[in-house]
N, C-alpha and C positions, 0 to 999 in steps of 0.2 A: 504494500500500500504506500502511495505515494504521500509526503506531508507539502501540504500547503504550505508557500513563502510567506512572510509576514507582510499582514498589513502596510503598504508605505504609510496611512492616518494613523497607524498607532492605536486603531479603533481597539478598545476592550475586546477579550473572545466569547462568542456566546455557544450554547449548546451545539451549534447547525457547523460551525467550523470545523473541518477538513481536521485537523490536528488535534480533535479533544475524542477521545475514545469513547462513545456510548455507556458499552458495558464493559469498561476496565475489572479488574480484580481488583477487591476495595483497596488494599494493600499498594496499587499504585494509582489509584486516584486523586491523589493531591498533586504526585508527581506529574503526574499527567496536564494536570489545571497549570500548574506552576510554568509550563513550557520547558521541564528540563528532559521529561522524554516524550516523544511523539507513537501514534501508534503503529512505528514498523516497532520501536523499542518493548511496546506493551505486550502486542500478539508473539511477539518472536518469545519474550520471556516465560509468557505463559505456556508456550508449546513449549519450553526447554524445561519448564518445572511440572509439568503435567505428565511428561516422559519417565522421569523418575520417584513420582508423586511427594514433591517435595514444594511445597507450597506457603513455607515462611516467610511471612511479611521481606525479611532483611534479603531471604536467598531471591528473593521476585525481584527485589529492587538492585540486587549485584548483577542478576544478570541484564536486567535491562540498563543500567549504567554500563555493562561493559560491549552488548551488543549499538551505545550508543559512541561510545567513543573514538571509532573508527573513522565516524562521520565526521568527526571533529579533528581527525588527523593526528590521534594520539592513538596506540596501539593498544593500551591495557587502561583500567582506574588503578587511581592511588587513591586506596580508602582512606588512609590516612591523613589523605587532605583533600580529595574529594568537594566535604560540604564548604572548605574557603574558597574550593576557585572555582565551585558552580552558582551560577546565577538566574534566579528567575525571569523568565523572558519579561519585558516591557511589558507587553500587552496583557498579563496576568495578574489577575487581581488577587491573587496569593501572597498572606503575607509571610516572607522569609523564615520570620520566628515558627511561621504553623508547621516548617519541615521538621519532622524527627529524626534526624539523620542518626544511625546506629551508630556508639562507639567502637569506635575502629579496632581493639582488641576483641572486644567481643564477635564483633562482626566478621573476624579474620578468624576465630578459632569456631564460631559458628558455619562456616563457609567449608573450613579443611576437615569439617564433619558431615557435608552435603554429599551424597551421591552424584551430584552435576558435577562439582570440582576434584579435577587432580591436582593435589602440591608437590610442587617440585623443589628442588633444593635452590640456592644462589648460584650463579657462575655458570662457567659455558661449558654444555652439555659435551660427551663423548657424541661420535656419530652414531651407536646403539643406543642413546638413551634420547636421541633424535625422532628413531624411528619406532615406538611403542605402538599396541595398537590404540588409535584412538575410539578411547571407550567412554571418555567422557568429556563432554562441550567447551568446561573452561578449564582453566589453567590459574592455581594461584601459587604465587613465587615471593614468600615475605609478604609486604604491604599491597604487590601487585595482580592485579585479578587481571587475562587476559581471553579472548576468545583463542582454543585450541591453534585453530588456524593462524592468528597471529603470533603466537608461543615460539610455533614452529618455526615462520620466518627468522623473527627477530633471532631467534639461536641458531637457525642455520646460517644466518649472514655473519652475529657475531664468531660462529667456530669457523668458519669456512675464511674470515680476514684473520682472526687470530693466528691459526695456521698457517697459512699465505705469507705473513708480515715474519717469520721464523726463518722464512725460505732465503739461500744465498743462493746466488749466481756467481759465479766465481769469473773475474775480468780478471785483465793482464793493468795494474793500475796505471805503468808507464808509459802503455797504449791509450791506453784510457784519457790520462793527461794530456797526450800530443793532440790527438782529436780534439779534446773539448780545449784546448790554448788557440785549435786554431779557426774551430770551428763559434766558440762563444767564449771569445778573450776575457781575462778576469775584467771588471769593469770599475774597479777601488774600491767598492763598497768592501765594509771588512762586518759581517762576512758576507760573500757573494753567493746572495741566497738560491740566484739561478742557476750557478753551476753545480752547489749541493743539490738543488733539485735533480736534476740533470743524473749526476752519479751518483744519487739515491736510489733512481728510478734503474740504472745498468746494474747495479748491484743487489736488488731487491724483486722479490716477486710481488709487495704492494707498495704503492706508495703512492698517500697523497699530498696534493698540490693544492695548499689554498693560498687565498688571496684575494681581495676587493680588486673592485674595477681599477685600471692602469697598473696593474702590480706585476703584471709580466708575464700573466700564466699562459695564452696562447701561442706566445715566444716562446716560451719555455717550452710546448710543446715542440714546437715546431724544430726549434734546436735539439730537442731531444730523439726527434724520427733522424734527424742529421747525421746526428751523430751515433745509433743504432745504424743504419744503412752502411755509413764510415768503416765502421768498425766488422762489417759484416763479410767484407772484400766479396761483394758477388753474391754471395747467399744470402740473397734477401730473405728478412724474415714475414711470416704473415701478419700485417698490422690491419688493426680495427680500430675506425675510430667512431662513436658512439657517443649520442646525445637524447637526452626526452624527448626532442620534438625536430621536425622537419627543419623548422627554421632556425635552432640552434645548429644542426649539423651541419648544412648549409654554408653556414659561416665560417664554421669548423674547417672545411673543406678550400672555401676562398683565402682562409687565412694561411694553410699550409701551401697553396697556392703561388700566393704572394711570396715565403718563404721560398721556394723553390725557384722563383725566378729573379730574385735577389741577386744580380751578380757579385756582389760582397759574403758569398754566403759562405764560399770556400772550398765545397764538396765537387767531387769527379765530375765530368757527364754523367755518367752513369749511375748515379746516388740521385743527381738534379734530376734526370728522367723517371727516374725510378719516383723519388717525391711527385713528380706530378700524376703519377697514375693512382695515389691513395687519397680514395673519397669515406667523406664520412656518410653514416647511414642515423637513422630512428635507430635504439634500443631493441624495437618489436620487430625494423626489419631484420635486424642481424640476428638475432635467438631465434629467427621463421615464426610469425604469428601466423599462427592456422586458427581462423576462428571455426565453432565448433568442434574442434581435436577435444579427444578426452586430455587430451597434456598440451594442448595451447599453442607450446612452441613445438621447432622440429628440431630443436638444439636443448636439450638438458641433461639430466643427471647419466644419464645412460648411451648418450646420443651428442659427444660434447664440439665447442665450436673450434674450427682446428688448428685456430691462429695464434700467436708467437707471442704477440704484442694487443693487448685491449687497450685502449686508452677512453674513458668517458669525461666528456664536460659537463656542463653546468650538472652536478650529480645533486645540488642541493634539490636541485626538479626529480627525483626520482627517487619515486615512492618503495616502500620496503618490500609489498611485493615481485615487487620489478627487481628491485636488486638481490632478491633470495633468488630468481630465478636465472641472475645473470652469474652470479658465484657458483651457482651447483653446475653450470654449464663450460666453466672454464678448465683447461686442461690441468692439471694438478702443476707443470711446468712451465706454466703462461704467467708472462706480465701483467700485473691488472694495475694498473694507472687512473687513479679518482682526481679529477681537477675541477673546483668550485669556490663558491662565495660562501660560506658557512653562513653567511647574515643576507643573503641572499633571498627572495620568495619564495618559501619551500614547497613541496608538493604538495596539491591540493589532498590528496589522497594520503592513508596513514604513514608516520613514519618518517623524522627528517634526519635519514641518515648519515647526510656526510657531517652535521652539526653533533650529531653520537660519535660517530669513528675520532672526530678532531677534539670534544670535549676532553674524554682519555689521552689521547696521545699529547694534545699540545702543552701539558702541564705535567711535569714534575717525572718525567721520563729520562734517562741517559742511556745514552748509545753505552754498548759493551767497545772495552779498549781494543780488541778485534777490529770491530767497526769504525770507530775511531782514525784507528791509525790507515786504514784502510781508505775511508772517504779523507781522511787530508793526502794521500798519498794521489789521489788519482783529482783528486783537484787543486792541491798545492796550498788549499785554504791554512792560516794559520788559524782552528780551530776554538784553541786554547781548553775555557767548561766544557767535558763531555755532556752539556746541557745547552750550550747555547747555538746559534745559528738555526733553533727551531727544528732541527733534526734528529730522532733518535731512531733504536733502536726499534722504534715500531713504525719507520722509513716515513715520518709528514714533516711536510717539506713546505714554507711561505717564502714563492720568489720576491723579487721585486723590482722596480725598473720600466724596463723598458714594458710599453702597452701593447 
Protein backbone atom coordinates (compact mmCIF):
# COMPACT_ATOMS: atom_id res chain seq x y z
CA UNK A 1 0.00 0.00 0.00
CA UNK A 2 1.15 3.11 -1.12
CA UNK A 3 1.29 6.22 1.77
CA UNK A 4 0.19 9.47 0.65
CA UNK A 5 2.62 12.68 0.44
CA UNK A 6 1.84 15.21 2.82
CA UNK A 7 -0.28 17.83 2.66
CA UNK A 8 1.79 21.07 1.05
CA UNK A 9 -1.49 23.28 3.62
CA UNK A 10 -0.27 21.48 6.42
CA UNK A 11 -4.14 20.66 6.75
CA UNK A 12 -4.61 18.43 10.03
CA UNK A 13 -5.33 14.43 9.16
CA UNK A 14 -8.76 13.25 9.37
CA UNK A 15 -10.08 9.67 9.34
CA UNK A 16 -10.43 9.40 5.05
CA UNK A 17 -6.52 10.11 4.75
CA UNK A 18 -4.52 7.73 2.78
CA UNK A 19 -1.89 7.28 5.80
CA UNK A 20 -4.17 6.72 8.86
CA UNK A 21 -4.92 2.88 9.04
CA UNK A 22 -8.66 2.09 9.64
CA UNK A 23 -8.28 -0.83 11.79
CA UNK A 24 -4.70 -0.79 13.04
CA UNK A 25 -3.96 -3.02 16.12
CA UNK A 26 -4.72 -0.97 19.02
CA UNK A 27 -1.10 -1.23 20.06
CA UNK A 28 -0.09 0.90 17.13
CA UNK A 29 -2.67 3.39 16.87
CA UNK A 30 -1.34 6.22 18.20
CA UNK A 31 1.71 5.40 16.20
CA UNK A 32 -0.11 5.45 13.43
CA UNK A 33 -2.01 9.01 14.31
CA UNK A 34 1.38 10.51 15.20
CA UNK A 35 2.74 10.02 11.53
CA UNK A 36 5.70 8.05 12.72
CA UNK A 37 4.54 4.82 10.81
CA UNK A 38 2.27 4.78 7.83
CA UNK A 39 0.28 1.73 6.81
CA UNK A 40 2.90 -0.30 4.77
CA UNK A 41 4.72 -0.20 8.56
CA UNK A 42 1.35 -1.25 10.30
CA UNK A 43 0.06 -4.27 7.89
CA UNK A 44 3.68 -5.51 7.29
CA UNK A 45 4.19 -5.71 11.39
CA UNK A 46 1.06 -7.30 12.00
CA UNK A 47 1.69 -10.01 9.23
CA UNK A 48 5.29 -10.52 10.93
CA UNK A 49 3.68 -10.97 14.55
CA UNK A 50 0.77 -12.84 13.54
CA UNK A 51 3.31 -15.46 12.00
CA UNK A 52 4.68 -16.25 15.05
CA UNK A 53 1.79 -15.22 17.38
CA UNK A 54 3.49 -12.93 19.10
CA UNK A 55 1.41 -9.81 19.52
CA UNK A 56 3.06 -7.45 22.27
CA UNK A 57 2.39 -4.12 22.26
CA UNK A 58 6.43 -3.30 22.36
CA UNK A 59 7.33 -6.41 19.70
CA UNK A 60 4.39 -4.77 17.14
CA UNK A 61 5.90 -1.59 17.43
CA UNK A 62 9.89 -2.82 16.81
CA UNK A 63 8.85 -4.35 14.03
CA UNK A 64 7.02 -1.68 12.48
CA UNK A 65 9.84 0.93 13.49
CA UNK A 66 12.24 -1.26 11.82
CA UNK A 67 10.34 -2.26 8.75
CA UNK A 68 10.16 1.64 8.76
CA UNK A 69 13.59 2.76 8.71
CA UNK A 70 14.66 1.71 5.46
CA UNK A 71 12.51 4.40 4.02
CA UNK A 72 14.24 6.64 5.90
CA UNK A 73 17.76 5.48 4.68
CA UNK A 74 18.83 4.08 7.85
CA UNK A 75 19.23 0.28 7.86
CA UNK A 76 18.38 -0.82 11.49
CA UNK A 77 16.46 1.35 14.99
CA UNK A 78 18.49 2.38 17.66
CA UNK A 79 16.08 1.62 20.56
CA UNK A 80 18.18 3.35 22.60
CA UNK A 81 17.59 6.59 21.03
CA UNK A 82 14.89 5.92 18.81
CA UNK A 83 12.20 8.13 20.83
CA UNK A 84 14.87 11.50 20.62
CA UNK A 85 15.22 11.40 17.14
CA UNK A 86 11.71 10.46 16.19
CA UNK A 87 9.27 13.10 15.44
CA UNK A 88 5.66 13.55 15.08
CA UNK A 89 4.61 14.57 11.79
CA UNK A 90 3.26 18.38 11.44
CA UNK A 91 0.06 17.55 10.45
CA UNK A 92 -0.78 15.21 13.73
CA UNK A 93 -2.47 16.20 16.32
CA UNK A 94 -0.72 13.87 18.67
CA UNK A 95 0.72 15.17 21.54
CA UNK A 96 4.55 13.92 21.99
CA UNK A 97 4.16 13.35 25.66
CA UNK A 98 0.83 10.78 24.69
CA UNK A 99 3.86 8.38 23.16
CA UNK A 100 4.83 5.51 25.49
CA UNK A 101 7.87 4.76 24.19
CA UNK A 102 9.23 1.25 25.81
CA UNK A 103 12.41 1.50 27.96
CA UNK A 104 15.11 0.47 25.84
CA UNK A 105 16.58 -2.36 28.36
CA UNK A 106 13.43 -3.77 28.66
CA UNK A 107 12.57 -3.49 25.25
CA UNK A 108 15.85 -5.08 24.16
CA UNK A 109 15.64 -8.12 26.53
CA UNK A 110 11.87 -8.37 25.73
CA UNK A 111 12.76 -8.52 21.83
CA UNK A 112 15.82 -11.26 22.37
CA UNK A 113 12.90 -13.30 23.99
CA UNK A 114 10.52 -12.81 20.70
CA UNK A 115 10.38 -15.66 18.27
CA UNK A 116 10.50 -12.97 15.30
CA UNK A 117 14.03 -11.81 16.50
CA UNK A 118 17.54 -13.44 16.01
CA UNK A 119 20.41 -11.85 18.33
CA UNK A 120 23.51 -11.83 17.07
CA UNK A 121 26.61 -11.09 18.71
CA UNK A 122 28.83 -7.59 17.94
CA UNK A 123 31.40 -7.49 15.17
CA UNK A 124 31.84 -8.92 11.75
CA UNK A 125 30.55 -12.13 11.17
CA UNK A 126 32.68 -15.22 9.64
CA UNK A 127 31.34 -16.19 6.16
CA UNK A 128 29.23 -19.36 7.94
CA UNK A 129 27.75 -17.22 10.30
CA UNK A 130 26.61 -15.02 7.19
CA UNK A 131 24.83 -17.60 5.62
CA UNK A 132 22.24 -19.21 8.57
CA UNK A 133 19.11 -20.22 7.50
CA UNK A 134 16.89 -17.43 7.66
CA UNK A 135 14.36 -18.56 10.15
CA UNK A 136 13.56 -15.43 11.40
CA UNK A 137 12.43 -11.67 10.17
CA UNK A 138 14.62 -9.50 12.36
CA UNK A 139 17.95 -9.30 13.57
CA UNK A 140 18.92 -7.73 16.94
CA UNK A 141 22.79 -6.98 17.43
CA UNK A 142 23.04 -4.88 21.12
CA UNK A 143 20.94 -1.68 20.80
CA UNK A 144 20.29 -2.53 17.18
CA UNK A 145 17.14 -4.04 15.64
CA UNK A 146 17.51 -4.78 11.83
CA UNK A 147 15.39 -6.31 9.15
CA UNK A 148 17.12 -9.91 8.30
CA UNK A 149 17.80 -8.75 4.89
CA UNK A 150 19.43 -5.68 5.88
CA UNK A 151 21.75 -7.71 8.70
CA UNK A 152 22.96 -9.45 5.91
CA UNK A 153 24.13 -6.62 3.69
CA UNK A 154 25.60 -4.44 6.13
CA UNK A 155 27.83 -7.75 7.32
CA UNK A 156 28.51 -8.97 4.08
CA UNK A 157 29.97 -5.53 2.99
CA UNK A 158 31.52 -4.97 6.35
CA UNK A 159 33.54 -8.79 6.05
CA UNK A 160 33.99 -8.63 2.53
CA UNK A 161 36.07 -4.74 2.86
CA UNK A 162 37.45 -5.90 6.10
CA UNK A 163 39.09 -8.75 4.28
CA UNK A 164 39.82 -6.98 1.18
CA UNK A 165 41.78 -3.93 3.12
CA UNK A 166 44.40 -7.05 4.62
CA UNK A 167 45.16 -7.90 1.07
CA UNK A 168 48.92 -6.85 -0.24
CA UNK A 169 49.88 -6.70 -3.61
CA UNK A 170 53.33 -6.99 -3.79
CA UNK A 171 55.12 -3.95 -6.29
CA UNK A 172 58.66 -3.47 -7.05
CA UNK A 173 58.79 0.19 -4.98
CA UNK A 174 61.65 1.58 -7.10
CA UNK A 175 59.47 0.87 -10.09
CA UNK A 176 56.92 2.12 -8.57
CA UNK A 177 58.76 5.43 -7.61
CA UNK A 178 60.13 6.02 -11.26
CA UNK A 179 56.43 5.83 -12.74
CA UNK A 180 54.73 7.93 -10.26
CA UNK A 181 58.05 10.87 -10.33
CA UNK A 182 57.35 10.87 -13.74
CA UNK A 183 54.06 10.40 -14.33
CA UNK A 184 52.53 12.64 -11.00
CA UNK A 185 55.63 14.72 -9.80
CA UNK A 186 55.69 15.26 -6.13
CA UNK A 187 53.90 18.60 -6.00
CA UNK A 188 55.57 20.26 -2.40
CA UNK A 189 52.60 19.75 -0.55
CA UNK A 190 54.20 17.73 2.59
CA UNK A 191 52.48 15.20 2.40
CA UNK A 192 51.50 14.75 -1.14
CA UNK A 193 48.22 13.28 -0.58
CA UNK A 194 47.95 12.21 -4.36
CA UNK A 195 50.79 10.24 -4.71
CA UNK A 196 49.92 8.34 -1.37
CA UNK A 197 46.61 7.84 -2.83
CA UNK A 198 48.19 6.60 -5.91
CA UNK A 199 50.47 3.86 -4.01
CA UNK A 200 47.98 3.14 -1.78
CA UNK A 201 45.64 2.04 -4.31
CA UNK A 202 49.01 -0.28 -6.37
CA UNK A 203 49.65 -1.71 -3.18
CA UNK A 204 46.29 -2.59 -1.60
CA UNK A 205 43.22 -4.49 -2.61
CA UNK A 206 40.91 -1.48 -1.11
CA UNK A 207 41.36 1.79 -0.93
CA UNK A 208 39.47 4.77 -0.58
CA UNK A 209 39.75 8.16 -1.90
CA UNK A 210 37.84 10.85 -0.24
CA UNK A 211 37.68 14.26 -0.68
CA UNK A 212 35.24 17.47 -1.21
CA UNK A 213 34.96 19.06 -4.51
CA UNK A 214 38.41 20.43 -6.01
CA UNK A 215 40.51 18.13 -3.84
CA UNK A 216 41.84 16.11 -6.69
CA UNK A 217 40.07 12.87 -6.67
CA UNK A 218 39.31 12.44 -10.59
CA UNK A 219 43.02 13.39 -11.20
CA UNK A 220 43.94 11.08 -8.88
CA UNK A 221 42.03 8.62 -10.68
CA UNK A 222 43.04 9.36 -13.62
CA UNK A 223 46.86 9.32 -12.64
CA UNK A 224 46.21 6.34 -11.01
CA UNK A 225 45.00 4.09 -14.42
CA UNK A 226 48.40 5.83 -15.69
CA UNK A 227 50.33 4.61 -13.85
CA UNK A 228 48.69 0.87 -13.56
CA UNK A 229 48.84 0.70 -17.47
CA UNK A 230 52.90 2.15 -16.86
CA UNK A 231 53.74 -0.35 -14.97
CA UNK A 232 51.92 -3.08 -16.79
CA UNK A 233 54.42 -3.20 -19.91
CA UNK A 234 51.71 -4.55 -22.22
CA UNK A 235 49.56 -6.53 -20.14
CA UNK A 236 46.91 -4.40 -19.67
CA UNK A 237 44.86 -5.00 -16.89
CA UNK A 238 40.99 -5.36 -16.91
CA UNK A 239 39.64 -1.87 -15.41
CA UNK A 240 36.16 -0.92 -14.46
CA UNK A 241 35.10 2.10 -13.99
CA UNK A 242 31.64 2.46 -12.06
CA UNK A 243 29.33 5.01 -10.94
CA UNK A 244 25.33 5.24 -9.41
CA UNK A 245 24.16 6.95 -12.21
CA UNK A 246 24.44 7.53 -16.04
CA UNK A 247 25.51 10.97 -15.68
CA UNK A 248 28.05 10.45 -13.18
CA UNK A 249 29.85 7.87 -15.20
CA UNK A 250 29.65 9.88 -18.01
CA UNK A 251 31.84 12.35 -16.66
CA UNK A 252 33.86 9.64 -15.37
CA UNK A 253 34.66 8.65 -18.64
CA UNK A 254 35.28 12.48 -20.20
CA UNK A 255 37.55 13.03 -17.44
CA UNK A 256 39.92 10.16 -18.15
CA UNK A 257 39.54 11.28 -21.60
CA UNK A 258 40.97 14.46 -21.02
CA UNK A 259 43.77 12.73 -19.04
CA UNK A 260 44.75 10.67 -21.87
CA UNK A 261 45.10 13.24 -24.29
CA UNK A 262 47.18 15.55 -22.03
CA UNK A 263 50.23 15.80 -23.97
CA UNK A 264 52.05 16.41 -20.52
CA UNK A 265 50.85 13.30 -19.24
CA UNK A 266 54.20 11.20 -19.93
CA UNK A 267 52.93 7.67 -20.73
CA UNK A 268 53.85 5.49 -24.15
CA UNK A 269 51.47 5.52 -27.05
CA UNK A 270 50.50 2.65 -26.10
CA UNK A 271 49.21 3.37 -22.26
CA UNK A 272 47.72 6.84 -24.19
CA UNK A 273 45.77 4.55 -26.60
CA UNK A 274 45.02 2.14 -24.31
CA UNK A 275 43.43 5.12 -21.75
CA UNK A 276 41.36 6.16 -24.39
CA UNK A 277 39.53 2.91 -24.91
CA UNK A 278 38.30 2.65 -20.90
CA UNK A 279 34.69 3.91 -20.60
CA UNK A 280 32.82 4.09 -17.55
CA UNK A 281 29.42 2.31 -17.07
CA UNK A 282 26.14 2.47 -14.30
CA UNK A 283 26.96 0.19 -11.36
CA UNK A 284 23.67 -2.02 -12.66
CA UNK A 285 25.26 -2.05 -16.20
CA UNK A 286 28.44 -3.66 -15.06
CA UNK A 287 27.05 -6.53 -12.37
CA UNK A 288 24.22 -7.39 -15.62
CA UNK A 289 20.98 -6.04 -14.37
CA UNK A 290 18.60 -8.74 -15.42
CA UNK A 291 15.24 -7.47 -14.34
CA UNK A 292 13.04 -10.35 -13.33
CA UNK A 293 16.24 -12.90 -12.67
CA UNK A 294 15.75 -14.63 -9.54
CA UNK A 295 19.44 -13.03 -8.79
CA UNK A 296 19.04 -9.77 -10.52
CA UNK A 297 22.59 -9.41 -11.78
CA UNK A 298 24.45 -11.81 -14.06
CA UNK A 299 27.77 -11.05 -12.08
CA UNK A 300 27.73 -12.31 -8.27
CA UNK A 301 28.78 -14.50 -5.67
CA UNK A 302 29.16 -17.53 -7.83
CA UNK A 303 29.37 -15.82 -11.34
CA UNK A 304 32.07 -13.02 -10.56
CA UNK A 305 33.10 -9.85 -12.70
CA UNK A 306 36.41 -10.61 -14.22
CA UNK A 307 38.27 -7.45 -14.02
CA UNK A 308 41.72 -6.58 -12.46
CA UNK A 309 40.95 -3.04 -11.44
CA UNK A 310 37.17 -1.79 -10.10
CA UNK A 311 37.30 1.72 -9.54
CA UNK A 312 33.63 3.52 -8.39
CA UNK A 313 32.98 7.20 -7.86
CA UNK A 314 30.68 9.34 -6.28
CA UNK A 315 30.20 5.97 -3.94
CA UNK A 316 28.55 8.23 -1.35
CA UNK A 317 25.25 7.69 -4.06
CA UNK A 318 25.36 4.11 -3.54
CA UNK A 319 23.16 2.42 -1.53
CA UNK A 320 24.08 -0.60 0.72
CA UNK A 321 22.35 -2.91 -1.20
CA UNK A 322 24.09 -2.08 -4.23
CA UNK A 323 27.38 -2.39 -2.74
CA UNK A 324 26.64 -5.99 -0.98
CA UNK A 325 26.06 -6.98 -4.36
CA UNK A 326 29.09 -5.23 -5.83
CA UNK A 327 31.61 -6.84 -3.00
CA UNK A 328 30.24 -10.46 -3.35
CA UNK A 329 30.87 -10.06 -7.17
CA UNK A 330 34.41 -9.04 -7.07
CA UNK A 331 37.26 -11.56 -7.69
CA UNK A 332 38.92 -12.37 -4.21
CA UNK A 333 42.35 -10.65 -6.21
CA UNK A 334 40.69 -7.49 -7.72
CA UNK A 335 41.39 -3.90 -6.80
CA UNK A 336 38.38 -2.25 -5.50
CA UNK A 337 38.99 1.51 -5.52
CA UNK A 338 35.98 3.62 -3.57
CA UNK A 339 36.40 7.47 -4.57
CA UNK A 340 33.69 10.12 -2.84
CA UNK A 341 32.50 13.14 -0.86
CA UNK A 342 31.67 11.45 2.45
CA UNK A 343 29.44 14.94 3.16
CA UNK A 344 28.28 14.59 -0.19
CA UNK A 345 24.11 13.71 -0.80
CA UNK A 346 23.81 10.22 0.05
CA UNK A 347 21.78 7.72 -1.29
CA UNK A 348 18.31 8.19 -1.24
CA UNK A 349 17.81 4.59 -0.52
CA UNK A 350 19.23 2.71 2.93
CA UNK A 351 22.80 2.99 3.97
CA UNK A 352 25.56 5.76 3.53
CA UNK A 353 28.29 3.62 3.08
CA UNK A 354 31.37 5.25 2.06
CA UNK A 355 30.48 7.83 5.34
CA UNK A 356 30.74 4.16 7.41
CA UNK A 357 33.92 2.77 5.76
CA UNK A 358 35.74 6.50 6.39
CA UNK A 359 34.15 7.09 10.00
CA UNK A 360 36.46 3.88 11.08
CA UNK A 361 39.35 4.34 9.06
CA UNK A 362 39.94 8.07 9.18
CA UNK A 363 40.52 8.39 12.92
CA UNK A 364 42.91 6.94 15.03
CA UNK A 365 44.22 4.13 12.68
CA UNK A 366 48.22 3.52 11.91
CA UNK A 367 49.74 1.88 9.08
CA UNK A 368 51.97 -1.30 10.31
CA UNK A 369 55.89 -0.39 9.94
CA UNK A 370 55.64 -2.92 6.94
CA UNK A 371 53.47 -0.53 5.32
CA UNK A 372 55.15 2.38 6.35
CA UNK A 373 58.37 1.91 5.07
CA UNK A 374 56.87 0.44 2.10
CA UNK A 375 54.52 3.53 0.87
CA UNK A 376 57.60 6.02 1.74
CA UNK A 377 59.68 3.91 -0.30
CA UNK A 378 57.66 3.93 -3.56
CA UNK A 379 56.70 7.48 -3.02
CA UNK A 380 59.64 9.10 -1.56
CA UNK A 381 57.16 10.87 0.84
CA UNK A 382 58.91 11.92 4.16
CA UNK A 383 56.15 10.21 6.15
CA UNK A 384 57.20 10.85 9.59
CA UNK A 385 53.55 9.66 12.32
CA UNK A 386 52.64 6.38 11.06
CA UNK A 387 49.36 8.21 11.40
CA UNK A 388 49.59 11.15 9.49
CA UNK A 389 49.04 11.89 5.65
CA UNK A 390 45.44 10.33 6.20
CA UNK A 391 46.73 6.88 5.32
CA UNK A 392 46.80 3.66 7.05
CA UNK A 393 46.75 0.47 7.26
CA UNK A 394 43.16 0.15 6.24
CA UNK A 395 44.47 1.99 2.73
CA UNK A 396 41.89 5.70 2.90
CA UNK A 397 43.49 7.92 1.29
CA UNK A 398 42.35 12.33 1.02
CA UNK A 399 44.11 13.71 -2.03
CA UNK A 400 44.36 17.16 -2.64
CA UNK A 401 45.06 19.73 -5.23
CA UNK A 402 44.74 19.78 -8.26
CA UNK A 403 40.57 19.55 -9.46
Amino acid sequence: MSIAPIAEDGAPWDASDARIVAAPPEALRIWNLAGIIGPAEVHGARILTDLVDDDRPEVLLAAALALRAPQHGHVCVELGTVAATTTVAEESTVDPDDLEWPEPDKWRALLADSPLVRERPEGTPSRDELEPEQDRPLVLVGDRLYLDRYWRYERRVAFALARRAQRVVEVDPARVREVLDRLLPPSGERPDRQRLAVATALRRRLTVIAGGPGTGKTHTIARLLAVVHELADGDWPRVALAAPTGKAADRLTAALRDAANDPDLGVTPQVRARLRTVEGSTLHRLLGWRPGSATRFRHHRSHKLPHDIVIVDETSMVDLPLMSKLVEALRADARLVLVGDPDQLASVEAGAVLADIIGPAGDGLRMSDEHHGVLAAMTGEPLGDRTSGGTQDAAFAQPSGAA
